[in-house]
C-alpha positions in Angstrom: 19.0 14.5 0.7 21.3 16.3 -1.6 23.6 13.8 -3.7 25.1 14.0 -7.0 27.0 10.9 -8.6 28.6 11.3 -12.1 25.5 13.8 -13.2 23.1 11.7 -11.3 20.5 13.1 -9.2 19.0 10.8 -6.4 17.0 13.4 -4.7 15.8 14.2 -7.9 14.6 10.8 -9.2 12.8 11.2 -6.3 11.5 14.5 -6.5 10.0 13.4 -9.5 7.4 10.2 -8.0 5.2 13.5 -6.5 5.7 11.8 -3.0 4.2 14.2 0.0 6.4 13.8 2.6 4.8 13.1 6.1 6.5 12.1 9.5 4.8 9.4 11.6 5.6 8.4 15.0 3.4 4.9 15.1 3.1 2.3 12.9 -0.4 2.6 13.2 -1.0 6.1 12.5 -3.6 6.2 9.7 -3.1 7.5 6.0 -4.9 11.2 5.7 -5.5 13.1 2.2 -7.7 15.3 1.0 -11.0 13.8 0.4 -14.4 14.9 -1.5 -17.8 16.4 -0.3 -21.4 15.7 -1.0 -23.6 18.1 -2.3 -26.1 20.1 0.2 -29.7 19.6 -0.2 -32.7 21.7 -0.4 -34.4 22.3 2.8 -38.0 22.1 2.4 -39.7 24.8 4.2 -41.3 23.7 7.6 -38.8 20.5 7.0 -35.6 19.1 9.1 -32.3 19.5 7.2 -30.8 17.0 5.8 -27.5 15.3 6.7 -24.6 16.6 5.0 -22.7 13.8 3.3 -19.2 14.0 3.4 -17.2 11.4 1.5 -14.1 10.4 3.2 -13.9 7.3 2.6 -12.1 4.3 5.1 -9.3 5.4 7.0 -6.1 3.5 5.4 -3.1 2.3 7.6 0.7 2.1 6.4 2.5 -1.0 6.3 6.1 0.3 7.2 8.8 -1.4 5.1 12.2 -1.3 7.6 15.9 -1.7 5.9 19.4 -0.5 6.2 23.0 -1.2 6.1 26.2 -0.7 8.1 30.0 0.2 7.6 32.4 -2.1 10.0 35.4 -0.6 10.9 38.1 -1.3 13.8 38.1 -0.6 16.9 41.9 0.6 16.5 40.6 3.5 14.2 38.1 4.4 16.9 40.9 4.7 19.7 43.1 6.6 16.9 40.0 8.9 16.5 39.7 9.6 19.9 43.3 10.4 20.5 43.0 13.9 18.8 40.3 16.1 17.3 43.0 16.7 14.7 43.4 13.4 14.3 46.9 13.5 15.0 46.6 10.1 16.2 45.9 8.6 13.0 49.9 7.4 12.2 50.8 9.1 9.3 51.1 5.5 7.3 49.4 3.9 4.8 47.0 1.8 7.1 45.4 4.7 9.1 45.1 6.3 5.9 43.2 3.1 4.2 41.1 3.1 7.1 40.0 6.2 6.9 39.6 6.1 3.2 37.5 3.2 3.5 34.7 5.0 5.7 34.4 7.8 3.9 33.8 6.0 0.6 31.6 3.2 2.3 29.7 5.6 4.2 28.8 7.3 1.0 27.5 4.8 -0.9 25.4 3.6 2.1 23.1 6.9 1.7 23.5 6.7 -1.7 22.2 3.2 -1.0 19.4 4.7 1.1 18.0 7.8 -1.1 17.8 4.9 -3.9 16.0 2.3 -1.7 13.5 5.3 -0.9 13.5 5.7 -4.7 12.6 2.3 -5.4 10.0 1.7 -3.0 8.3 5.0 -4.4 8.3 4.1 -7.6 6.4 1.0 -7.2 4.0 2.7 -6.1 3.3 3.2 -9.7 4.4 0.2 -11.3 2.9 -2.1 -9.2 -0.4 -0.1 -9.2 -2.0 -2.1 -11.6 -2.8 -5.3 -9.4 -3.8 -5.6 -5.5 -1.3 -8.4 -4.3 -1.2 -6.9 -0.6 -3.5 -4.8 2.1 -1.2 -2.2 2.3 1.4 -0.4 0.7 2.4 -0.9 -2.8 0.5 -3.2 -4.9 -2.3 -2.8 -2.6 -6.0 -1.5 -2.6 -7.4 1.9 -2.0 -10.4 3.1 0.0 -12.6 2.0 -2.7 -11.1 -1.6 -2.9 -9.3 -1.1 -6.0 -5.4 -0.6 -7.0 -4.8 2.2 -7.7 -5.0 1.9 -11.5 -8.3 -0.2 -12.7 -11.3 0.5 -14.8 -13.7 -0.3 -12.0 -13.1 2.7 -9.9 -17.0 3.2 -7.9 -18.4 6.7 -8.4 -22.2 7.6 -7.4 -22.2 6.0 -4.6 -21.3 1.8 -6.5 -23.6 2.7 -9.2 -21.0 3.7 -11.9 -16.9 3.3 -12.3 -14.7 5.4 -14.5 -10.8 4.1 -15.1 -7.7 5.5 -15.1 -6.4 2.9 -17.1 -7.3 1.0 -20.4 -7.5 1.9 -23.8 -9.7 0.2 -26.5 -7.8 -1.5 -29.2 -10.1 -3.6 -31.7 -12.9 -3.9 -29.6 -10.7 -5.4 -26.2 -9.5 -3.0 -23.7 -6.0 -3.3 -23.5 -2.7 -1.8 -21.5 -1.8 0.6 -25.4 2.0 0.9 -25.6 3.0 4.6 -26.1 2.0 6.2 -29.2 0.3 9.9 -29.9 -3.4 8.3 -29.5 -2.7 6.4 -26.1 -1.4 9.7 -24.9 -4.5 11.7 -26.1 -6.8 9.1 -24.9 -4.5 9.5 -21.4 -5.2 13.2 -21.1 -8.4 13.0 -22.3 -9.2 10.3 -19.7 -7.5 12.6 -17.2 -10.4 15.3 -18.4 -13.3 13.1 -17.2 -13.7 12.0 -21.0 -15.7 8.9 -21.5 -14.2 7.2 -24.4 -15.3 4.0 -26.4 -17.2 2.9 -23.2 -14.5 3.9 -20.8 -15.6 7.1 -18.7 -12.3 9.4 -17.4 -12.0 9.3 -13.8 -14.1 11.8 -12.1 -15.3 12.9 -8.7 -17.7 10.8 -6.9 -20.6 13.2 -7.9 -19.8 12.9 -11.3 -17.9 15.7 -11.5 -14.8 16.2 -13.8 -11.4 17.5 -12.4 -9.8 20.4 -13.5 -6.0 20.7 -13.9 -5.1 24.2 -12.9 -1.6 24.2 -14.3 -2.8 22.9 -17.5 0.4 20.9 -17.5 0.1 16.7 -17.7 3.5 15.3 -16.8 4.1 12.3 -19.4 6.0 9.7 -16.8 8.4 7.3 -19.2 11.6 5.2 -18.2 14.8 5.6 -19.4 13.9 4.1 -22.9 10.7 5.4 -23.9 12.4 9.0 -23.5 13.1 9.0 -27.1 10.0 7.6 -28.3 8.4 10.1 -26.2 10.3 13.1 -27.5 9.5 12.1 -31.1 5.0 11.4 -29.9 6.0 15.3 -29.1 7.9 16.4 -32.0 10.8 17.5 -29.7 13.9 18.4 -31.7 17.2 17.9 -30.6 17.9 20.7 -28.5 15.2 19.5 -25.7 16.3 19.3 -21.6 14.8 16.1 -21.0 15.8 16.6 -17.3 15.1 20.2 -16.3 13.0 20.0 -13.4 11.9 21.0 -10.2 11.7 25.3 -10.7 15.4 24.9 -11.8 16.8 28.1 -13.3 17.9 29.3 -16.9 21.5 28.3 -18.1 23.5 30.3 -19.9 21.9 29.9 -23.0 18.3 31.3 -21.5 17.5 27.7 -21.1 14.7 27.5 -18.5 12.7 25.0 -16.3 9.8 25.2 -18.9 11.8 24.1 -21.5 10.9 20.4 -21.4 7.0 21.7 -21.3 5.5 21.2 -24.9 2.6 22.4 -26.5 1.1 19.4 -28.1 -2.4 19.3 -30.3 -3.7 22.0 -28.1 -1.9 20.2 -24.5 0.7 21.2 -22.3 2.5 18.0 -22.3 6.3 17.8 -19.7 8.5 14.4 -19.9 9.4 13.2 -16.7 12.1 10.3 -17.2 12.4 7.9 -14.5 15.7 6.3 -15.0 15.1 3.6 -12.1 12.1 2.0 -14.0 13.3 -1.8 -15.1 16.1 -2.0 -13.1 16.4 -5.0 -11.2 17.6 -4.9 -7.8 19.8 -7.4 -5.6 17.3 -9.6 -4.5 16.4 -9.8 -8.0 13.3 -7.7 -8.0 12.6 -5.4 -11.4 10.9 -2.1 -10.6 8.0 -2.1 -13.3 9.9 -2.7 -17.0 10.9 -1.0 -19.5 7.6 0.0 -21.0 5.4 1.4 -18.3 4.4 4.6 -19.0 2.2 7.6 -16.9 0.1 10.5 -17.4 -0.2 13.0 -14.0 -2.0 16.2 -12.9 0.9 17.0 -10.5 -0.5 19.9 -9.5 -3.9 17.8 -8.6 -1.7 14.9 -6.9 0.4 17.9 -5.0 -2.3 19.3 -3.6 -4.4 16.4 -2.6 -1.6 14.7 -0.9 -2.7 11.5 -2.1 0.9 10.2 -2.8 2.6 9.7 0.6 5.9 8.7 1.5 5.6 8.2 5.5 9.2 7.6 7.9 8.5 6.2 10.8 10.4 8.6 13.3 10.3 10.8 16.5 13.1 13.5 15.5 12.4 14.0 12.0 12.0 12.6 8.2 15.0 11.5 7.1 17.6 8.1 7.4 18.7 7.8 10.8 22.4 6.7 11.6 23.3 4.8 14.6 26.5 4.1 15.8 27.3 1.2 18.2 31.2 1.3 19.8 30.2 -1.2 22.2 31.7 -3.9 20.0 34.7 -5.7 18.8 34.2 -3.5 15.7 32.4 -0.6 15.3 29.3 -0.2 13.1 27.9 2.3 12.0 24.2 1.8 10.7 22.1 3.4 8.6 18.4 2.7 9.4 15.1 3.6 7.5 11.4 2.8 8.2 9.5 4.1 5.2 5.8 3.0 4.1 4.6 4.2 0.8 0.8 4.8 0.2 -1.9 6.2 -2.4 -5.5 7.4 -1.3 -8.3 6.8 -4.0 -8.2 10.3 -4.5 -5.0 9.6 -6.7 -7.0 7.8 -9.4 -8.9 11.3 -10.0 -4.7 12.2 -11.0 -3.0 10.1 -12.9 -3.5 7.6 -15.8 -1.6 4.1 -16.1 -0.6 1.7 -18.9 1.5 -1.7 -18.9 2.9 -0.4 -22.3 2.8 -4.3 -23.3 -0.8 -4.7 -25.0 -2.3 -6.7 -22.4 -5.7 -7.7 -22.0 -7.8 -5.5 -19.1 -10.8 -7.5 -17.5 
């Protein structure tokens, strides 16, 4: 899904969500990720071995969200079509050229209009994470019964909770704005770090996570970029948007060059230009001030970030054309569900960016 417009990347805005792509072909095939195991016991001698625990947690089905869009065109243009592979048949006029004119530029903006559908239904993902409005799907519940960002996350079997959320501020545990001790108490958190009363996610044994890379990626829209470069003391020759294992420029500029070492952290800024805008049904994608802390390399390799398509030839948009009509139309169809497992609370940390009140 390679497609550039004026500079902008789709593909990779999308890149950047951490999705794991996996190809379905029911709409009840289950969610899968990697999960956690139980300790072994002692066997006493002369004794029975204990069962092995293994925490898996409940299976987790999609809920597929299905959309598309069509281009209309004539069936005069289809018969001029068929008339010649070399499209001699297309009368050299201004009409036939119009026509095809029209498809090519309205057939591009439909998979533009596609990739950013896919873009916007991944992203909420994170910024509706912070209530459980749905089952399923964005906004919904984990295998544990929380959203995926709360401060009641069960460990030890019910008996404790850790949260990848939440900040005290004046004695009341709030959703901090973005400032250099939010993002400390972020990575900290991320560390297993119990702070003021709130204990770091951790693994249901009580164990902390360990991020491999050493990198946390600092997930901001559009317009906490700025803010985000000066927490980081960034000067003005940063690459906000080098990415993805892209290569040096010219100038020996590399992939790594948006990495900063920060008060002993690797700290990367991953803008997210897609967070606040408002779609056409009138729907915002999070606001302005959400902000993210990730252990990409955690949420990579757990797969517990999952963007599903519903299809039996492939992952990708499908395209369907129907000549059978009065005008021809050529669709483009997706069926895309969006999930989290509760493992991805053990990855990434989550604020509002607004100051509000966490019960």
């Amino acid at each position: 899904m390679e497609e550039e417009l004026q500079g902008y990347d789709l593909a990779g805005e999308l890149n950047k969500l951490a999705l794991s792509p996996k190809t379905v072909y029911s709409p009840t095939e289950r969610f899968s990720s990697a999960g956690e195991f139980g300790d072994i016991k002692e066997i006493p001698e002369s004794g029975i071995a204990p069962d092995i625990h293994v925490g898996k947690g409940a299976n987790k089905g999609y809920q597929f969200h299905t959309w598309g869009g069509k281009v209309v065109y004539t069936r005069l243009l289809t018969q001029w079509l068929q008339a010649s592979r070399e499209l001699a048949g297309i009368p050299n006029d201004t009409t036939g050229i119009e026509y095809l004119r029209h498809i090519k530029e309205s057939s591009t903006g439909l998979v533009r209009a596609g990739i950013r559908k896919l873009l916007e239904l991944g992203a909420s993902l994170y910024t509706k994470g912070f209530s459980a409005t749905q089952i399923n799907g964005p906004a919904g519940t984990g295998e544990d019964g929380e959203p995926l960002f709360s401060i009641h996350h069960p460990f030890r079997d019910g008996t404790e909770e850790y949260a990848n959320c939440g900040m005290k501020v004046s004695g009341t545990i709030v959703h901090p704005e973005l400032s250099e001790d939010s993002l400390i108490h972020a990575i900290k958190a991320l560390k297993g770090t119990e702070q003021d009363g709130l204990q770091g996610p951790v693994l249901q044994n009580g164990m902390k996570i360990d991020n491999i890379d050493g990198v946390y990626d600092l997930i901001v829209p559009i317009e906490l970029e700025a803010e985000a470069g000066r927490i980081l003391n960034v000067n003005t020759e940063w690459i906000p948007y080098a990415f993805n294992g892209k290569s040096a420029d010219a100038n020996g500029n590399s992939a790594q060059t948006n990495i900063f070492s920060w008060k002993g952290y690797k700290v990367r800024i991953i803008p997210i230009s897609i967070f606040g805008w408002t779609n056409d049904d009138g729907v915002s994608v999070g606001n302005t001030t959400n902000w993210f802390v990730r252990n990409t390399r955690f949420i990579k390799q757990t797969k517990s970030l999952q963007m599903a398509g519903l299809s039996g030839s492939g992952f990708g948009l499908k395209t369907r054309i129907d000549p059978n009509t009065d005008t021809a139309n050529m669709k483009i169809i997706g069926d895309y569900a969006f999930e989290f497992s509760r493992v991805a609370s053990l990855g990434i940390w989550g604020s509002k960016g607004d100051n509000t009140t966490i019960a």
